[in-house]
PDB file of N, CA, C and O in Angstrom:
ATOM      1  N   UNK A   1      56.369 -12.294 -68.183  1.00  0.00           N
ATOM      2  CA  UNK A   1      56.738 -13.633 -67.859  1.00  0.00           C
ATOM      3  C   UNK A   1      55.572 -14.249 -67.106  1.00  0.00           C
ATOM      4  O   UNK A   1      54.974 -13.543 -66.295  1.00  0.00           O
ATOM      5  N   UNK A   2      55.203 -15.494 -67.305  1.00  0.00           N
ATOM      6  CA  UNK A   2      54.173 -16.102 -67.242  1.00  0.00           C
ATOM      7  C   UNK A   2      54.530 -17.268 -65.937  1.00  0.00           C
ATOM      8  O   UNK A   2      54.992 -18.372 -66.226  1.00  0.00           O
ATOM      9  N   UNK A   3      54.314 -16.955 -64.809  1.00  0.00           N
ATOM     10  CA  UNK A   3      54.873 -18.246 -64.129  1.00  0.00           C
ATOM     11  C   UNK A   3      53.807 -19.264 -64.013  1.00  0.00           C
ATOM     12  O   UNK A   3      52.613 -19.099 -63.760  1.00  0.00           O
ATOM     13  N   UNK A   4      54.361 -20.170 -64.211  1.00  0.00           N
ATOM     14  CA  UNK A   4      53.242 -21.517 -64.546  1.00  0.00           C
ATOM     15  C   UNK A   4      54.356 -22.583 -64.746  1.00  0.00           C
ATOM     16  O   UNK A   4      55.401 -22.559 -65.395  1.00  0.00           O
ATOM     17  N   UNK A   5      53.516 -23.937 -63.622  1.00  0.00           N
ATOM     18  CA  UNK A   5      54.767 -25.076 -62.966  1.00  0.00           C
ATOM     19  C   UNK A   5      54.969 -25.805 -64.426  1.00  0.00           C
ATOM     20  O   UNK A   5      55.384 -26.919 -64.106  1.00  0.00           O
ATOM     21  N   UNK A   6      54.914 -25.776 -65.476  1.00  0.00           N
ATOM     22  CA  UNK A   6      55.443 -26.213 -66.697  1.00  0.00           C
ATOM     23  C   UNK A   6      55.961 -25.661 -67.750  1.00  0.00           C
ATOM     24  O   UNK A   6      56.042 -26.002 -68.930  1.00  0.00           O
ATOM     25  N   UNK A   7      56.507 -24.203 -66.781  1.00  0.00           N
ATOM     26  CA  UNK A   7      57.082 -23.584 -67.681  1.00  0.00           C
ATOM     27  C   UNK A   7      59.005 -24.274 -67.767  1.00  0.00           C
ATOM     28  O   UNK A   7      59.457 -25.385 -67.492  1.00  0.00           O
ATOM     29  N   UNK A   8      59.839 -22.706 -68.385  1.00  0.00           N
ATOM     30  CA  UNK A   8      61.065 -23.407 -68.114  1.00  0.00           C
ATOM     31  C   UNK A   8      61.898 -23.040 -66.765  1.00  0.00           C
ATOM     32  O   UNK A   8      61.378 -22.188 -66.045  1.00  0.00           O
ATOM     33  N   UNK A   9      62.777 -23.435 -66.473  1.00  0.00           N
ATOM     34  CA  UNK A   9      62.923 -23.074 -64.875  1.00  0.00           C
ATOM     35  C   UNK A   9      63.778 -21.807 -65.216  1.00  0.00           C
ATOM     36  O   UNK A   9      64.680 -21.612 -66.031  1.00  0.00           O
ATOM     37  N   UNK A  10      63.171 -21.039 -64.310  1.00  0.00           N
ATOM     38  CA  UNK A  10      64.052 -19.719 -63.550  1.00  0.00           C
ATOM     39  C   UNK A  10      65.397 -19.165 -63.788  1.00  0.00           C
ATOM     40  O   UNK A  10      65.964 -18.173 -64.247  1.00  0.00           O
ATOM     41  N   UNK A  11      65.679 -20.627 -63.091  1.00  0.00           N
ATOM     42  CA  UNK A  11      67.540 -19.873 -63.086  1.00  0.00           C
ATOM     43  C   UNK A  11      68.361 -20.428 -64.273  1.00  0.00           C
ATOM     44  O   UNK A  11      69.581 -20.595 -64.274  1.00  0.00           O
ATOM     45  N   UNK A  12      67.275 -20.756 -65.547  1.00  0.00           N
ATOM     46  CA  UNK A  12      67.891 -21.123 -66.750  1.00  0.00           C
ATOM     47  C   UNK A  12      67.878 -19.771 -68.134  1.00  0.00           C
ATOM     48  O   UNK A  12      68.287 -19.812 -69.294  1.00  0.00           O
ATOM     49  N   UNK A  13      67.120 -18.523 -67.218  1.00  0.00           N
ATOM     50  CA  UNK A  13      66.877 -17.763 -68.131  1.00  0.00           C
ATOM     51  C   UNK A  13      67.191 -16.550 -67.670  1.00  0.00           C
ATOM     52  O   UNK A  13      67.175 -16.188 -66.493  1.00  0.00           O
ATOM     53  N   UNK A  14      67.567 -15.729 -68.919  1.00  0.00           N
ATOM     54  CA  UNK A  14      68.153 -14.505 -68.483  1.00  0.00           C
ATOM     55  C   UNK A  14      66.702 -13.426 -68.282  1.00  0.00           C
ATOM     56  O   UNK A  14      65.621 -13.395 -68.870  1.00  0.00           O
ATOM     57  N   UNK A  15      67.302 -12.585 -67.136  1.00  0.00           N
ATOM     58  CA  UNK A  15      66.104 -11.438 -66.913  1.00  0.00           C
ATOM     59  C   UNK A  15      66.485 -10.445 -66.708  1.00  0.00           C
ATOM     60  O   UNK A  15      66.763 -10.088 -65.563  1.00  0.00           O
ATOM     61  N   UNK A  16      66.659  -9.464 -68.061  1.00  0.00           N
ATOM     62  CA  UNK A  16      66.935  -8.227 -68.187  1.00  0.00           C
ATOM     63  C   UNK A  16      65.632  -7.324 -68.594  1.00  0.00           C
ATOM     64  O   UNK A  16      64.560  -7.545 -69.157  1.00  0.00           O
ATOM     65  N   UNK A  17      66.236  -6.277 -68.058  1.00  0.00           N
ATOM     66  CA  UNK A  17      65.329  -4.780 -68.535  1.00  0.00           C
ATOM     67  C   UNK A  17      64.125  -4.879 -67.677  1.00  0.00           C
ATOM     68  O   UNK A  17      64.218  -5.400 -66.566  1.00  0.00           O
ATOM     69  N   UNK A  18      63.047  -4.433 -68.101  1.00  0.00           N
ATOM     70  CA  UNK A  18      61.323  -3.900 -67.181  1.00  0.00           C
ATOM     71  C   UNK A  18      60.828  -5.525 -67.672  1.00  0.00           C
ATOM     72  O   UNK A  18      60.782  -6.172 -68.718  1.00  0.00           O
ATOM     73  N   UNK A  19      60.464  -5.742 -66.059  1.00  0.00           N
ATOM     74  CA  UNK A  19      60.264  -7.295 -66.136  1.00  0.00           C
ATOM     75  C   UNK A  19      58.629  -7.462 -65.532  1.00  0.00           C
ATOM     76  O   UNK A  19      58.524  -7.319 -64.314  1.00  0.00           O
ATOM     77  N   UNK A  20      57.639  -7.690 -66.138  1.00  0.00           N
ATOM     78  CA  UNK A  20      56.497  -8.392 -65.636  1.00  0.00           C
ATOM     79  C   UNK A  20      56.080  -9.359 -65.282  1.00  0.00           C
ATOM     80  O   UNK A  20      55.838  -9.897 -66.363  1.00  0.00           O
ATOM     81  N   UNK A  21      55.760 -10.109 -64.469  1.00  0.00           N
ATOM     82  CA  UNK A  21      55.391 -11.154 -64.240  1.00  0.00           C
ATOM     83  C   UNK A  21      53.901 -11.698 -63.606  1.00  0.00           C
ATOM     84  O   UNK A  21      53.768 -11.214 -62.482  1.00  0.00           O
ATOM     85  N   UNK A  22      52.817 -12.502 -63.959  1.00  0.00           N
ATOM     86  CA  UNK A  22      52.135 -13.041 -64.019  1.00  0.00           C
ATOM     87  C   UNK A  22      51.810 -14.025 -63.924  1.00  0.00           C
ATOM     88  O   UNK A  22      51.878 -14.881 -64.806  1.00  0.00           O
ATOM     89  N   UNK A  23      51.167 -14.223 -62.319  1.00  0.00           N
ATOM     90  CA  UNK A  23      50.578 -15.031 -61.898  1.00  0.00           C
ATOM     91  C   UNK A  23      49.129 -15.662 -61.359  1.00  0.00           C
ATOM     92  O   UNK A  23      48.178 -15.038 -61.830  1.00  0.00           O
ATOM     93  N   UNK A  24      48.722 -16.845 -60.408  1.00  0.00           N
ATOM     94  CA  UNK A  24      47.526 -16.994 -60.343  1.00  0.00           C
ATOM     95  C   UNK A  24      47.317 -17.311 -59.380  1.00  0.00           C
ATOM     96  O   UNK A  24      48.277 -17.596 -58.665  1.00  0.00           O
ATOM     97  N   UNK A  25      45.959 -17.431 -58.851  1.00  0.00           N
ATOM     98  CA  UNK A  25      45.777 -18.238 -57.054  1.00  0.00           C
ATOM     99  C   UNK A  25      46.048 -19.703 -57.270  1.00  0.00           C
ATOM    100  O   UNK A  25      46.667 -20.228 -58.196  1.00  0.00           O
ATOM    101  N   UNK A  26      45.462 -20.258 -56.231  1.00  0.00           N
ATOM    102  CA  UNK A  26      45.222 -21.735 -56.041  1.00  0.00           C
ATOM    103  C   UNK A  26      44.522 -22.247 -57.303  1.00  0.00           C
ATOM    104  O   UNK A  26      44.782 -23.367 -57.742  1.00  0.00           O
ATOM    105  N   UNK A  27      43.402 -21.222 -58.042  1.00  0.00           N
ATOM    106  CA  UNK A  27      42.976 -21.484 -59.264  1.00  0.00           C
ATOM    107  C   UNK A  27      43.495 -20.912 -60.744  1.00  0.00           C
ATOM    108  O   UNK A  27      43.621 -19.719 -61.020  1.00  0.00           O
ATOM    109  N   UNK A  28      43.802 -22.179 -61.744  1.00  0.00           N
ATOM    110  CA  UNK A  28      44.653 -21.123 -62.487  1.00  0.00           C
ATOM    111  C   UNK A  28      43.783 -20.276 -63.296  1.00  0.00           C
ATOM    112  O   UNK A  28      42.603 -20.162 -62.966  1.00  0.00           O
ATOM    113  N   UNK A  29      44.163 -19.772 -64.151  1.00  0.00           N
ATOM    114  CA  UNK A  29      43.477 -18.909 -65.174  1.00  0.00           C
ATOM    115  C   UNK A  29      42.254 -19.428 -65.723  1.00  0.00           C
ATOM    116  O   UNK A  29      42.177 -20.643 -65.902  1.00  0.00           O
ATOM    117  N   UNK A  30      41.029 -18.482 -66.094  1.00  0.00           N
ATOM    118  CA  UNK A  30      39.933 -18.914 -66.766  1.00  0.00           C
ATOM    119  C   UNK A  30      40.544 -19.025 -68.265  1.00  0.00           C
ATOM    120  O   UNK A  30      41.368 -18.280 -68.795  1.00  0.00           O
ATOM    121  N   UNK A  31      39.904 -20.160 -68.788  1.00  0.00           N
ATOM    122  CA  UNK A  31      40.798 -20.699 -70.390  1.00  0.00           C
ATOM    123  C   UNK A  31      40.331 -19.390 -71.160  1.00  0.00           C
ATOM    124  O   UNK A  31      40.882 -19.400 -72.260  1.00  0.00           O
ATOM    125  N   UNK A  32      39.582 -18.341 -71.019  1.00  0.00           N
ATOM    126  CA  UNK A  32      39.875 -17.226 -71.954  1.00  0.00           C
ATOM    127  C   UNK A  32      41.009 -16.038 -71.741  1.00  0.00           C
ATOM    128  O   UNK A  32      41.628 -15.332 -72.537  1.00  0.00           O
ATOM    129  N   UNK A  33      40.990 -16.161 -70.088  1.00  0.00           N
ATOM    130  CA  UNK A  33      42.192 -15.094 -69.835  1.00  0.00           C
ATOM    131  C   UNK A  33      43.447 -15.723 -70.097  1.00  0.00           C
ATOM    132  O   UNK A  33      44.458 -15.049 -70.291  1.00  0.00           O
ATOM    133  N   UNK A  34      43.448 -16.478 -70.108  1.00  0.00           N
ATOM    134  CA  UNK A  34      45.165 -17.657 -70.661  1.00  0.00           C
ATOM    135  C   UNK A  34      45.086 -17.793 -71.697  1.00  0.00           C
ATOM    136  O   UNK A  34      46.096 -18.340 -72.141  1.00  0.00           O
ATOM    137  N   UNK A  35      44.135 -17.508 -72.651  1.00  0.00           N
ATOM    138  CA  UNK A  35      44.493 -17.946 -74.221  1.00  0.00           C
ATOM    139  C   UNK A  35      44.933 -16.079 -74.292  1.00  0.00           C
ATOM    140  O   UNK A  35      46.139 -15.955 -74.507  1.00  0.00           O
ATOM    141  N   UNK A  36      44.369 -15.034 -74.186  1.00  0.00           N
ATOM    142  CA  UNK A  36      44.771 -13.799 -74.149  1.00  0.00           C
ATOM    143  C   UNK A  36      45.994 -13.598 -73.426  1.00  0.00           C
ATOM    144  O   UNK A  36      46.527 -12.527 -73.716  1.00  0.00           O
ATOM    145  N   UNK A  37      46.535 -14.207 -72.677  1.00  0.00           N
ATOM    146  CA  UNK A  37      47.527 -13.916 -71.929  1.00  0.00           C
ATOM    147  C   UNK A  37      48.701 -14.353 -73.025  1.00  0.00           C
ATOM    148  O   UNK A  37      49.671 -13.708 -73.423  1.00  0.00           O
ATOM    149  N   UNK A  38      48.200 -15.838 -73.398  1.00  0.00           N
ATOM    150  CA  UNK A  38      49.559 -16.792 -74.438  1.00  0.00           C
ATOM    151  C   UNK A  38      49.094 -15.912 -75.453  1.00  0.00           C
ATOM    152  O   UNK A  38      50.121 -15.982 -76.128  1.00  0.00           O
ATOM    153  N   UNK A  39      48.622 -15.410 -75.874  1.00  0.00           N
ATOM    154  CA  UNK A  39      48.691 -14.319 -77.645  1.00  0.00           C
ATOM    155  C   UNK A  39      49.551 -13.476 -77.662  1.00  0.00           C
ATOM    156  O   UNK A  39      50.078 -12.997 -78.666  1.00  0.00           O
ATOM    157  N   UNK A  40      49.813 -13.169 -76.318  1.00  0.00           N
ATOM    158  CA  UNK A  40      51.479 -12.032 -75.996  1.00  0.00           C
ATOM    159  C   UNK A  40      52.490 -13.194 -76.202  1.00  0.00           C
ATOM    160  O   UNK A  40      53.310 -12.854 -77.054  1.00  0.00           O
ATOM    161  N   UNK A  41      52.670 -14.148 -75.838  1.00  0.00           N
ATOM    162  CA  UNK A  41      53.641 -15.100 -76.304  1.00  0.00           C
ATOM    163  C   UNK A  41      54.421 -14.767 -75.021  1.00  0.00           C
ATOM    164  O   UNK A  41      55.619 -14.858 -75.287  1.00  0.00           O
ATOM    165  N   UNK A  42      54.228 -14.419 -73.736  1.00  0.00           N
ATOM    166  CA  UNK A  42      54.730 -14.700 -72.981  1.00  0.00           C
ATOM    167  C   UNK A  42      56.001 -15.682 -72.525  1.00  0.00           C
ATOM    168  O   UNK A  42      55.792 -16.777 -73.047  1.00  0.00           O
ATOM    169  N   UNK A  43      56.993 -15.707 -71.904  1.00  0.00           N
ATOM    170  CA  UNK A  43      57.937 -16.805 -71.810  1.00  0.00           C
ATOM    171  C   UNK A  43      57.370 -17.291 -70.217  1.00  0.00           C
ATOM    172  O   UNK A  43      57.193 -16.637 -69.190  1.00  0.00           O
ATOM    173  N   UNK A  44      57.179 -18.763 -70.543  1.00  0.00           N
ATOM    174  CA  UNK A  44      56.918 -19.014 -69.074  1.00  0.00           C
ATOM    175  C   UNK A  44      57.184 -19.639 -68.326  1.00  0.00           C
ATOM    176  O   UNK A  44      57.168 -20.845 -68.573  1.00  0.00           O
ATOM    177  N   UNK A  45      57.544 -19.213 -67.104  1.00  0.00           N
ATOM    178  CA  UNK A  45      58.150 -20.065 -66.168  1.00  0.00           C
ATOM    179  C   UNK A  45      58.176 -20.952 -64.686  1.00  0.00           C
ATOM    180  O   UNK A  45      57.160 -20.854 -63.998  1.00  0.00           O
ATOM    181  N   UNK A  46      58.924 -21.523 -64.345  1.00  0.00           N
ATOM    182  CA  UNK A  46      58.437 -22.212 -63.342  1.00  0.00           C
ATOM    183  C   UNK A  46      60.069 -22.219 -62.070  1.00  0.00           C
ATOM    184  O   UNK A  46      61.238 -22.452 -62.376  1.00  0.00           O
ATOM    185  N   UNK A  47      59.390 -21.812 -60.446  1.00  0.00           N
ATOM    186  CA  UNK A  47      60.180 -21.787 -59.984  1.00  0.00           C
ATOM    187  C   UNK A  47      60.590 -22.665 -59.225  1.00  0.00           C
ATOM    188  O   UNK A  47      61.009 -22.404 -58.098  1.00  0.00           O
ATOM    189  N   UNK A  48      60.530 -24.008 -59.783  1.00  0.00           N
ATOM    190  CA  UNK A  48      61.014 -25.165 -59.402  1.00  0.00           C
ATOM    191  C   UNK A  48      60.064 -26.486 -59.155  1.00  0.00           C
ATOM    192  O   UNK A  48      58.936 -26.366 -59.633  1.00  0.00           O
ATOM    193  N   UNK A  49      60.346 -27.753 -58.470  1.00  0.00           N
ATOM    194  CA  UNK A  49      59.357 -28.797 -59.080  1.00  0.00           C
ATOM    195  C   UNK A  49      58.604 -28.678 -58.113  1.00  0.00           C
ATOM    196  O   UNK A  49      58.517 -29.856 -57.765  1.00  0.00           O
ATOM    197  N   UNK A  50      57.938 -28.063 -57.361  1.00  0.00           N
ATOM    198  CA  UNK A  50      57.005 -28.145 -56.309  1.00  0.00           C
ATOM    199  C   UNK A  50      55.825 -27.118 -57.266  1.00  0.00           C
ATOM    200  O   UNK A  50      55.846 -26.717 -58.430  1.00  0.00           O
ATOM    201  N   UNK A  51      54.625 -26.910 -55.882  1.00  0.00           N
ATOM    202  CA  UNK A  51      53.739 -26.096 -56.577  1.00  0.00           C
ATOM    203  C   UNK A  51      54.129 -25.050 -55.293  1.00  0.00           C
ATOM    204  O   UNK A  51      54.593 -25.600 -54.295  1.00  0.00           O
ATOM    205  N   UNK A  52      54.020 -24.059 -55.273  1.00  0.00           N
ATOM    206  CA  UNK A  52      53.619 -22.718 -54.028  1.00  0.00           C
ATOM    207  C   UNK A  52      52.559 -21.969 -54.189  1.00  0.00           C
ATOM    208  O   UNK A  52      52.174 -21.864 -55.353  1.00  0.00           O
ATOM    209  N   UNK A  53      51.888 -21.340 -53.274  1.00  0.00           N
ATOM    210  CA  UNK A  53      51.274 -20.020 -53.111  1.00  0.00           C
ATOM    211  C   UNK A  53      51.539 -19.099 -53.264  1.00  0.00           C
ATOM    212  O   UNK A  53      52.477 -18.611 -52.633  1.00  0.00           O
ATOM    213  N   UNK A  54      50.663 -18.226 -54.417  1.00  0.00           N
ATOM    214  CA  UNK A  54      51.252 -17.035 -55.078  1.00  0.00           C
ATOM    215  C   UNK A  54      51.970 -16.371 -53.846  1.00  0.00           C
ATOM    216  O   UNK A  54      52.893 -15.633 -54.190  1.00  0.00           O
ATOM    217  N   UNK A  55      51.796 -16.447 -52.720  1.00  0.00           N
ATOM    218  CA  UNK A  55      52.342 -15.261 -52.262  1.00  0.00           C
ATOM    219  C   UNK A  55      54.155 -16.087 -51.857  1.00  0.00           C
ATOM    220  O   UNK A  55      55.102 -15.301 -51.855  1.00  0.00           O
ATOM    221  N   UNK A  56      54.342 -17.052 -51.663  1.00  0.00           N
ATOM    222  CA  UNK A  56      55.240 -17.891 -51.407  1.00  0.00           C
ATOM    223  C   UNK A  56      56.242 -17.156 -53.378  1.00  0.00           C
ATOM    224  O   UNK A  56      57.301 -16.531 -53.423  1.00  0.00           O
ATOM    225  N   UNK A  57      55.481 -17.523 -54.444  1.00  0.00           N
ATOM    226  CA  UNK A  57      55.912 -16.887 -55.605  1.00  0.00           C
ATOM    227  C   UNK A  57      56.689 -15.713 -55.697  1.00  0.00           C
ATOM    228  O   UNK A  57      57.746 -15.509 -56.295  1.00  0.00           O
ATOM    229  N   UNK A  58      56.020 -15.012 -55.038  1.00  0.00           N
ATOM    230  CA  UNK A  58      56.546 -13.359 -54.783  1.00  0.00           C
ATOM    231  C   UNK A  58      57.869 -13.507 -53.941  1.00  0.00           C
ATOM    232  O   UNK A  58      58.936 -13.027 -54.325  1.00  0.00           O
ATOM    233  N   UNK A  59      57.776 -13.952 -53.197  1.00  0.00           N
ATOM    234  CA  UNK A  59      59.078 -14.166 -52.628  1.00  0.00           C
ATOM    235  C   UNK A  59      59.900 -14.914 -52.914  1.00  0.00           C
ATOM    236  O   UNK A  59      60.960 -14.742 -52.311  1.00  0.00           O
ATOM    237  N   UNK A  60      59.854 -16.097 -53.946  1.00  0.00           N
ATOM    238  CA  UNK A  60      61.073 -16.694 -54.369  1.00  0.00           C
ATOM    239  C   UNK A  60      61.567 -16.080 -55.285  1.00  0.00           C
ATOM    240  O   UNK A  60      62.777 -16.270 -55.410  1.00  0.00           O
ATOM    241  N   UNK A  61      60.998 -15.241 -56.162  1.00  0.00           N
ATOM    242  CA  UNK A  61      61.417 -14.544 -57.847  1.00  0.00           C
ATOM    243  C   UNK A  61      61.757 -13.352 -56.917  1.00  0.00           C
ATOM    244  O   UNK A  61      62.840 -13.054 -57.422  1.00  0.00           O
ATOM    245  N   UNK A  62      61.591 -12.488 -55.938  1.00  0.00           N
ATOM    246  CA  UNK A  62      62.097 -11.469 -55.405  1.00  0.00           C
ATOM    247  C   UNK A  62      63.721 -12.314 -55.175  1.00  0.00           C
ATOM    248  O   UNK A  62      64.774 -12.114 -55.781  1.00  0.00           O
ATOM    249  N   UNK A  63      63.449 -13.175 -54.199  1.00  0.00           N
ATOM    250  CA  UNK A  63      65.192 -13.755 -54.073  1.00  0.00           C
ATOM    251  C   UNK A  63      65.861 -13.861 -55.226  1.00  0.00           C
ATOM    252  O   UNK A  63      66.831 -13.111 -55.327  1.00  0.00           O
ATOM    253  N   UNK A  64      65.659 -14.480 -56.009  1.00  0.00           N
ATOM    254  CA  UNK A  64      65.759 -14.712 -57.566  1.00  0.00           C
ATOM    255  C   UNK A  64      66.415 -13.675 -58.130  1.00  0.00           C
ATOM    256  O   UNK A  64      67.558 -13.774 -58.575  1.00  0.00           O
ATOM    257  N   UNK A  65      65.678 -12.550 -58.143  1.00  0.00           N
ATOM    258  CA  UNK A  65      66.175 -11.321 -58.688  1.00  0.00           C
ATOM    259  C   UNK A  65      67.345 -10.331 -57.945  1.00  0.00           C
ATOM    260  O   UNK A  65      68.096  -9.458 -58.378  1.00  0.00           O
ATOM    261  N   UNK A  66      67.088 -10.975 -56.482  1.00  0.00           N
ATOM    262  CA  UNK A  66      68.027  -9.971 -55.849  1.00  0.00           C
ATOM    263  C   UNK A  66      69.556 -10.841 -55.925  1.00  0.00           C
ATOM    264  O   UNK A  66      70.702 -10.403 -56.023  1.00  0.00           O
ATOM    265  N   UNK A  67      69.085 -12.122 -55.843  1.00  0.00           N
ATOM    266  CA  UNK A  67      70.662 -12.743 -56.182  1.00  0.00           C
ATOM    267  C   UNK A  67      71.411 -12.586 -57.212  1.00  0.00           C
ATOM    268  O   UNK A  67      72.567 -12.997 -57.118  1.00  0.00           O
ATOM    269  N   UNK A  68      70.838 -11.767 -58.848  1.00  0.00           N
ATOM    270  CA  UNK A  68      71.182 -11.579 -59.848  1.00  0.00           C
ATOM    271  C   UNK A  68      72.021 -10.322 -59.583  1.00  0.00           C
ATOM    272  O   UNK A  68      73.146 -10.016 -59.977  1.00  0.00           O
ATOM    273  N   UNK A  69      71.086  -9.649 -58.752  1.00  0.00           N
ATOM    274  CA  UNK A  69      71.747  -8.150 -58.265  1.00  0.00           C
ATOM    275  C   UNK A  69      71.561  -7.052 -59.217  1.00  0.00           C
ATOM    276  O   UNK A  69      72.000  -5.931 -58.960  1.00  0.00           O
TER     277      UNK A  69
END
């Protein structure tokens, strides 16, 4: 899973089984590691209309996941 602020939102999608997720700093991806990244066809998402800091990221998709249980 690809988080990126134009993806689809979060709590609209189901997240089962061994889950990866992939993200970026303040800078996003160099346009060759993102065209390799989208060739997996990644689903990607966004955890709401703001922007955060990856590390701010980690902790909302941790809540995210633990509220699923």
């Amino acid at each position: 899973m690809y988080l990126k602020e134009d993806g689809e939102d979060v709590r609209t999608q189901e997240l089962d089984g061994d889950l990866t997720f992939i993200i970026s700093d303040h800078q996003d991806l160099k346009e060759e590691e993102e065209a390799e990244l989208l060739s997996r066809e990644p689903i990607k998402l966004t955890l709401g209309p703001l922007s955060y800091h990856a590390d701010h990221c980690i902790t909302i998709m941790l809540n995210e996941l633990d509220r699923r249980g």
